[in-house]
N, C-alpha and C positions, 0 to 999 in steps of 0.2 A: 484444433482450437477448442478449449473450453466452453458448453454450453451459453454460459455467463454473460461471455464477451460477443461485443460482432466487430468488423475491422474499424479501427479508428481512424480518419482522414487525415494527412498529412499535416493539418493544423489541429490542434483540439481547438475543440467547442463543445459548448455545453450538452450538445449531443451526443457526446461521445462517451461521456458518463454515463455508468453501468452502476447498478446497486445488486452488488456481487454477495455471497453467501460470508461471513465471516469465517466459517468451517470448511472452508473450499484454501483460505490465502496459506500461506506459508511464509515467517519472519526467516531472516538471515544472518539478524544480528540483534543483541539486547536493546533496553531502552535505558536511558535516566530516568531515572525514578522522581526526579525533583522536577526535569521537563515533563515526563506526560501528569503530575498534580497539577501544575501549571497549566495544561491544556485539556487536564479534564475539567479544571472550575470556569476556564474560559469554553468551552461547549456547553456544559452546564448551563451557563448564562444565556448564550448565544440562543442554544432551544438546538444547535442540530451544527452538523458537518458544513465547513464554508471551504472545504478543500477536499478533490477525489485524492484517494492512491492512487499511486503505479504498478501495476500490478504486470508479469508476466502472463502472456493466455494461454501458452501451452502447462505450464503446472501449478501458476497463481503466486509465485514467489514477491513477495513484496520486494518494489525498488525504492520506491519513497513512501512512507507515511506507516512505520513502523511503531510508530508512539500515537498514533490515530488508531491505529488497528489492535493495540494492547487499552486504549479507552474502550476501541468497541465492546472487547472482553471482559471489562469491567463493568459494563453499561447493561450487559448481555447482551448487545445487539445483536436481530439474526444477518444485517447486511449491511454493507456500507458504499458507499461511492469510490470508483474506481474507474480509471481508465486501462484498459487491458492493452498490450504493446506485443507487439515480437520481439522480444528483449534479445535475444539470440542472432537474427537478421539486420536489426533496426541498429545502423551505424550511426544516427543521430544520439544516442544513448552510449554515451561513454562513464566506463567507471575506474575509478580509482581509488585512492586510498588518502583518508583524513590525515594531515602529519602529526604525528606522532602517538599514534596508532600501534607502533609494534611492527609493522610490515614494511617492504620495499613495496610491493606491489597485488595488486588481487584484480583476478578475470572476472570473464563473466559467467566463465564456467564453475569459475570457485564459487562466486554470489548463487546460483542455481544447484550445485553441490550441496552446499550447507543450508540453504532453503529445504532443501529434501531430505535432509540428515534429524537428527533430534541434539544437534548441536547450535551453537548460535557464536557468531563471530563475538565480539564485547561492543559496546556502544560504540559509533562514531567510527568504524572500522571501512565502512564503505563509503563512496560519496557521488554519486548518481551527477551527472549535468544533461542537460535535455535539450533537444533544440527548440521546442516549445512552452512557454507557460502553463500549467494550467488554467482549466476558466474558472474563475467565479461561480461559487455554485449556493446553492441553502437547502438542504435536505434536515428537516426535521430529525429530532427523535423520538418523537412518537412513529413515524412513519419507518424508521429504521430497526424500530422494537418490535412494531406489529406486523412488520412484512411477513405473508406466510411463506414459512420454510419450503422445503421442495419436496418435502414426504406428506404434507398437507395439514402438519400440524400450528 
């Protein structure tokens, strides 16, 4: 398991949020470019994150929040909120594919493939169900700017 993470409880709650390194996640698939404008003016506003990722803990593959974590990048952010999973184990986490996408079908071994690859599936090409919501959260950007990094800069 990734330093980052610790196990998350069968339900999420707000403690189970993690403010994970941006440089640590790994995407799987593109963003819309007209959706994350969209949500970078609405965090802008906001002042900060009101939703974790999903992240996998053993190599940080994003499951959900692809177009939050391409904000962070733009934002510079050094971390973001996240919930860390055993994507691999956790049968509550099933994935599939958006119709009409191009595919019949995609694992989850392809999702963690192409997370580790320098490829990226196209937009909308995965589609994540959970058996939990996430919670409710509000993390600042200031506090996501200024967290210090893990080399002490």
């Amino acid at each position: 398991m990734a330093q980052y993470c610790r196990p998350p409880s069968m339900e999420w709650s707000e403690d189970d949020v993690e403010l994970v390194p941006v440089s640590w996640l790994k995407p799987h698939e593109e963003v819309k470019s007209r959706n994350r404008d969209k949500l970078l003016d609405m965090t802008r506003r906001w002042g900060g994150y009101t939703k974790p990722l999903i992240v996998d803990q053993r190599t940080g593959a994003i499951l959900d929040g692809h177009h939050r974590f391409s904000i962070a990048q733009l934002l510079d952010l050094k971390r973001v909120p996240a919930i860390c999973v055993d994507y691999m184990a956790n049968d509550s986490i099933v994935v599939d594919v958006w119709p009409g996408c191009g595919r019949d079908e995609l694992t989850k071994e392809d999702v963690i493939e192409m997370s580790l690859s320098d490829a990226l599936f196209p937009p909308k090409t995965s589609r994540h169900t959970m058996a939990d919501d996430t919670p409710p959260i509000f993390i600042s950007l200031e506090e996501l700017l200024n967290f210090p990094s893990l080399d002490g800069s």
